[in-house]
C-alpha positions as CSV (number, residue, x, y, z in Angstrom):
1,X,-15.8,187.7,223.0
2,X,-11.9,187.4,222.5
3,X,-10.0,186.8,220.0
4,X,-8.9,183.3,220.4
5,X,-13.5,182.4,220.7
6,X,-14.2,184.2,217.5
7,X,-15.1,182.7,215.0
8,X,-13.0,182.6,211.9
9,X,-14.6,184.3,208.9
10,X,-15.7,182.0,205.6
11,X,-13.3,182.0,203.1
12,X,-13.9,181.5,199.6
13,X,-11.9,179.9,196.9
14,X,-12.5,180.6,193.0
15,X,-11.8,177.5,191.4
16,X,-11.1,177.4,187.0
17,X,-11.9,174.9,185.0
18,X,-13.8,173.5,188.7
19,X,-16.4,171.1,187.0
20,X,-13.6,167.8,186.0
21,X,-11.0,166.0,186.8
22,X,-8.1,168.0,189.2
23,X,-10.5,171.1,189.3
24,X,-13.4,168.9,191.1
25,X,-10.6,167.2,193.2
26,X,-9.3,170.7,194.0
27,X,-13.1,172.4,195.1
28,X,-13.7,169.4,197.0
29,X,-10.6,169.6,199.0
30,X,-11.1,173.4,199.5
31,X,-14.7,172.5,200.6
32,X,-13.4,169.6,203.1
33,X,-11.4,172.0,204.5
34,X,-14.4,174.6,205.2
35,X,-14.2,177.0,202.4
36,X,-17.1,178.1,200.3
37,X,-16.7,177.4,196.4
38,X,-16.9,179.6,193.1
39,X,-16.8,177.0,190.5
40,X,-16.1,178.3,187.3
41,X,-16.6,175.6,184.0
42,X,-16.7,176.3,180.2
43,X,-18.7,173.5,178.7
44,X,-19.0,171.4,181.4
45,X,-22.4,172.3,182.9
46,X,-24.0,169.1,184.1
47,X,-20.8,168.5,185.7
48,X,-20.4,171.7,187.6
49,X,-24.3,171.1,188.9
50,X,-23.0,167.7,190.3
51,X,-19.8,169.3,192.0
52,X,-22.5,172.1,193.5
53,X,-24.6,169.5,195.0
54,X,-21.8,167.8,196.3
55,X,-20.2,170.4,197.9
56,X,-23.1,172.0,199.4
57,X,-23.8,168.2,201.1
58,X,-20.9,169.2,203.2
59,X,-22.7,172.1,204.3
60,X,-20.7,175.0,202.5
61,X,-21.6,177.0,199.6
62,X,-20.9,176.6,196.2
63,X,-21.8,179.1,193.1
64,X,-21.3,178.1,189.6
65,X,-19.4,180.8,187.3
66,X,-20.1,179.8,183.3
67,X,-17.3,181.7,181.0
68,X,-15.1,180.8,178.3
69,X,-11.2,182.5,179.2
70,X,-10.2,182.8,175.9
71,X,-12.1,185.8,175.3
72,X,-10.1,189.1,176.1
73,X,-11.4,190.1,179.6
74,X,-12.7,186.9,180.7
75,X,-10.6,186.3,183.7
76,X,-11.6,190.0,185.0
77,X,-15.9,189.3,184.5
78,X,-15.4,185.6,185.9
79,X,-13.8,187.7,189.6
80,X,-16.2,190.5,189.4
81,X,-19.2,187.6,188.7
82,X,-17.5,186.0,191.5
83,X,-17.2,188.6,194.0
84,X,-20.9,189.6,193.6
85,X,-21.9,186.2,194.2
86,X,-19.9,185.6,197.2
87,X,-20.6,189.1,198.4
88,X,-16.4,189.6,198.8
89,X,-13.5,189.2,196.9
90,X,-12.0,185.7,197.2
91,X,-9.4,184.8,199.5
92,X,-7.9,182.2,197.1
93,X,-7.8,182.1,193.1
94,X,-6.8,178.6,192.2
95,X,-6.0,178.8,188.1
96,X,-6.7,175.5,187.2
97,X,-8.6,175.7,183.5
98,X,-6.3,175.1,180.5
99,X,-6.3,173.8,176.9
100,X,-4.2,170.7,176.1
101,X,-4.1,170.4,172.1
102,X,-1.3,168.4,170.9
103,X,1.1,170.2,168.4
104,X,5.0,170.5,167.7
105,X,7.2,173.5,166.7
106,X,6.5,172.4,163.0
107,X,2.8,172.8,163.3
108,X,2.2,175.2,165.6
109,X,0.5,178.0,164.5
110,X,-0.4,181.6,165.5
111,X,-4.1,180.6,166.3
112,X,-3.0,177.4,168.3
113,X,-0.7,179.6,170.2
114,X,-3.3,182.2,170.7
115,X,-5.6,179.3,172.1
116,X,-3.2,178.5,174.1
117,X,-1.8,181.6,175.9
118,X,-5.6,182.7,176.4
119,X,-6.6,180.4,178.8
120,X,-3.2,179.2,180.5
121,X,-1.6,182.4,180.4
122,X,-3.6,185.4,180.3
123,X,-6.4,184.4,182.1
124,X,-4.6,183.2,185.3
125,X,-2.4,186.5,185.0
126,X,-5.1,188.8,184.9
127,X,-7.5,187.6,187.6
128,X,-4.5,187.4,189.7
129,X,-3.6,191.2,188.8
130,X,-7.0,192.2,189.4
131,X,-7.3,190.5,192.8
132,X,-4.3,192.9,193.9
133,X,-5.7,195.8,192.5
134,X,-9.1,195.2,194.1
135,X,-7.4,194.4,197.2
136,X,-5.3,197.7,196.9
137,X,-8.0,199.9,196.3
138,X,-10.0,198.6,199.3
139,X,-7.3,199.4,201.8
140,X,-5.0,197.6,203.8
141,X,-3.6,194.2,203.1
142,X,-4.5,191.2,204.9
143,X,-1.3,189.8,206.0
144,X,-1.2,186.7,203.3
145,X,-4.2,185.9,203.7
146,X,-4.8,186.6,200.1
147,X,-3.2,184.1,197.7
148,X,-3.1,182.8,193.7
149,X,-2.1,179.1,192.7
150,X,-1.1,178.6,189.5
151,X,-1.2,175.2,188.4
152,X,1.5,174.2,186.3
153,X,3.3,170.8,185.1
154,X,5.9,168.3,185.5
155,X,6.9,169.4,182.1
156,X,8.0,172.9,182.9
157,X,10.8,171.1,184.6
158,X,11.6,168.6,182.2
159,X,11.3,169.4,178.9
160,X,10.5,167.6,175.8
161,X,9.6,168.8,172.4
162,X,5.7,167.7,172.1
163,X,2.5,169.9,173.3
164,X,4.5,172.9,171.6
165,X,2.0,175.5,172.6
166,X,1.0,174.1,175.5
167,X,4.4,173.7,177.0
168,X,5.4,177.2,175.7
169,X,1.9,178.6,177.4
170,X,2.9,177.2,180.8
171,X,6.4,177.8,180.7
172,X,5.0,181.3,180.6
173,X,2.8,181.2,183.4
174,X,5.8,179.3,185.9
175,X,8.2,182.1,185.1
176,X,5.3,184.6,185.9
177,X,4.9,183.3,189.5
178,X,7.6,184.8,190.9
179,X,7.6,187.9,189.3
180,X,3.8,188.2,190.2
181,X,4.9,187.7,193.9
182,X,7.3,190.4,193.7
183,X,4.8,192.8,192.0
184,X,1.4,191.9,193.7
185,X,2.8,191.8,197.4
186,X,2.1,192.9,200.0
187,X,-1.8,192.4,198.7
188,X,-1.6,188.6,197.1
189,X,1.0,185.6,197.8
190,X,1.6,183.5,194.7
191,X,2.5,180.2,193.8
192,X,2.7,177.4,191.6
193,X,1.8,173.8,191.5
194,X,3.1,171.4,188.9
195,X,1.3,167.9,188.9
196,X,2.4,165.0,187.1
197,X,0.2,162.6,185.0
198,X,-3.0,162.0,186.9
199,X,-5.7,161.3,184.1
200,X,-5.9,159.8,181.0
201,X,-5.4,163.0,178.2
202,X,-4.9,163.4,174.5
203,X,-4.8,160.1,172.3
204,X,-4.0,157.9,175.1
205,X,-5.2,154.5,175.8
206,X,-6.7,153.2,178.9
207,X,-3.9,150.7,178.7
208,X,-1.2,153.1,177.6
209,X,-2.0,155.5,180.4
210,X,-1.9,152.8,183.0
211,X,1.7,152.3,182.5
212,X,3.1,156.2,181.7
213,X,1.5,157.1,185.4
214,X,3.5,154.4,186.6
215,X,6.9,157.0,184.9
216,X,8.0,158.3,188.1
217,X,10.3,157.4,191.4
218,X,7.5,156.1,193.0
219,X,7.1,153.6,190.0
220,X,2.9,154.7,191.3
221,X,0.3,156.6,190.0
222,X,0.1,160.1,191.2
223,X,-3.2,160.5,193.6
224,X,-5.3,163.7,192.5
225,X,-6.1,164.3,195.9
226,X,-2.9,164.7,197.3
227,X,-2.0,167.3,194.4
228,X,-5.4,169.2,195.5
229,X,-4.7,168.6,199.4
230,X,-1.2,171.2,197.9
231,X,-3.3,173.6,196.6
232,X,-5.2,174.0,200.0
233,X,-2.1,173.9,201.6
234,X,-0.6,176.7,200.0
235,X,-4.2,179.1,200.5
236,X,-3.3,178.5,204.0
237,X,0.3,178.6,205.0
238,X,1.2,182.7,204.9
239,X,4.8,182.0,204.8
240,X,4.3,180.3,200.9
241,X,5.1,183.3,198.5
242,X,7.0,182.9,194.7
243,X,7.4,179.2,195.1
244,X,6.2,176.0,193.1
245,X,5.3,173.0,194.8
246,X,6.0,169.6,192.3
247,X,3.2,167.3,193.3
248,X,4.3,164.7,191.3
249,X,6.0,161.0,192.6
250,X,9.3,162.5,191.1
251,X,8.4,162.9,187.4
252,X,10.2,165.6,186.9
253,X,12.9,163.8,187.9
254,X,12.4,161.4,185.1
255,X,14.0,162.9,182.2
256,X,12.4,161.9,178.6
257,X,12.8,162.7,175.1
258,X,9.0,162.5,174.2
259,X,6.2,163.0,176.2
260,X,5.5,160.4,178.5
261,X,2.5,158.9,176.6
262,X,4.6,158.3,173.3
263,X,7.9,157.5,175.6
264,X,7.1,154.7,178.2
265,X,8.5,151.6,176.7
266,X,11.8,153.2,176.8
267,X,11.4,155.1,180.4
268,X,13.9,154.4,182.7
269,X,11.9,155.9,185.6
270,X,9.0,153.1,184.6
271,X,8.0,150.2,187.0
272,X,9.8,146.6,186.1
């Protein structure tokens, strides 16, 4: 059989923080585009069961990975519990799971930082580490086939003073993707992906929210599934190394003193 007749082997995707909200959007996507799942969820168990079943309607597989990535070397047991699942390593780590606890530089404290830098810092940096180093153990690399996507936010490139910890945590992990592309290649390409406000969060109102994801150029609310389609787009494009894509109407572009929840009345990016 040539080349050009084989068939393409399955790729895998490991999904955190899989079971709600961008993390389903971004499995799904994955799956619509033929790749098998590992769905990895904290709490969220009935959830991730639903997100299994839907996925493996579409005829691909989907395991389920249960861990909380706060604990020390949780990001390193979730990809070996991966890999033996799928029977490989996965050809994309999409690190999606993160805490979102409202603070400010006057209340933050060490444990809330801690929190903080566990899952959406640590985590994300060590199973990304640990992808290159099983890579580079097992030989040579794939040509980019391997990849990380960090996910990220608007906020990381337009600051305001509220989320303290939060915003410090993934400040952290959008300066890292760079230098993780620099120190992981040639085994694992690695980018970021900053959304803009897609669901309601925090002490928002159903009402509130409806006009702060209206705070952008578009003057429109941001469509999850075009900031997941991103994600897949970046597993698959080789050329996509130590960039961030901004999947987010403009927001960033929308400069605020307060985040956008506490700031809309005043927005000069909001709809008329």
């Amino acid at each position: 059989m040539s080349a050009a007749l084989r068939p393409s082997p399955t790729r895998t995707v490991l999904v955190t923080g899989a079971a709600r909200r961008l993390g389903r959007e971004i499995s799904l996507a994955f799956a619509r585009a033929g790749w098998d799942v590992l769905a990895h969820h904290r709490h969220s168990e009935d959830e991730a069961h639903a997100l299994q079943a839907d996925i493996e309607r579409m005829g691909r597989r989907c395991h389920l990975l249960q861990a909380d990535l706060r604990a020390p070397d949780a990001g390193l047991t979730v990809l070996h519990l991966g890999r033996a699942l799928a029977g490989a390593l996965p050809h994309c780590i999409v690190n999606n799971a993160s805490v979102f606890e409202a603070d400010d530089a006057l209340s933050a404290s060490a444990n809330g930082l801690l929190d903080h830098f566990s899952t959406n810092t640590i985590a994300p940096l060590l199973l990304a580490n640990g992808l290159a180093r099983a890579l580079a153990e097992g030989g040579q690399p794939t040509a980019g086939l391997h990849s990380v996507v960090h996910v990220l936010d608007q906020k990381v490139h337009n600051l305001n003073p509220d989320y303290f910890s939060y915003t410090v945590s993934k400040l952290a992990l959008a300066q890292s993707v760079a230098l993780q592309a620099q120190a992981l290649a040639p085994w694992v390409r690695v980018c970021g992906l900053s959304p803009g406000l897609m669901y309601l969060s925090g002490p928002q109102t159903q009402s509130n929210f409806e006009r702060a994801s209206r705070v952008n150029l578009l003057h429109q609310p941001i469509d999850p599934a075009d900031v997941a389609r991103c994600a897949v787009f970046i597993a698959e494009n080789v050329s996509l190394n130590g960039t961030t894509l901004q999947a987010d109407n403009g927001q960033h572009l929308v400069a605020l003193d307060r985040d956008v929840m506490y700031s809309i009345d005043g927005a000069k990016g909001a709809a008329a």
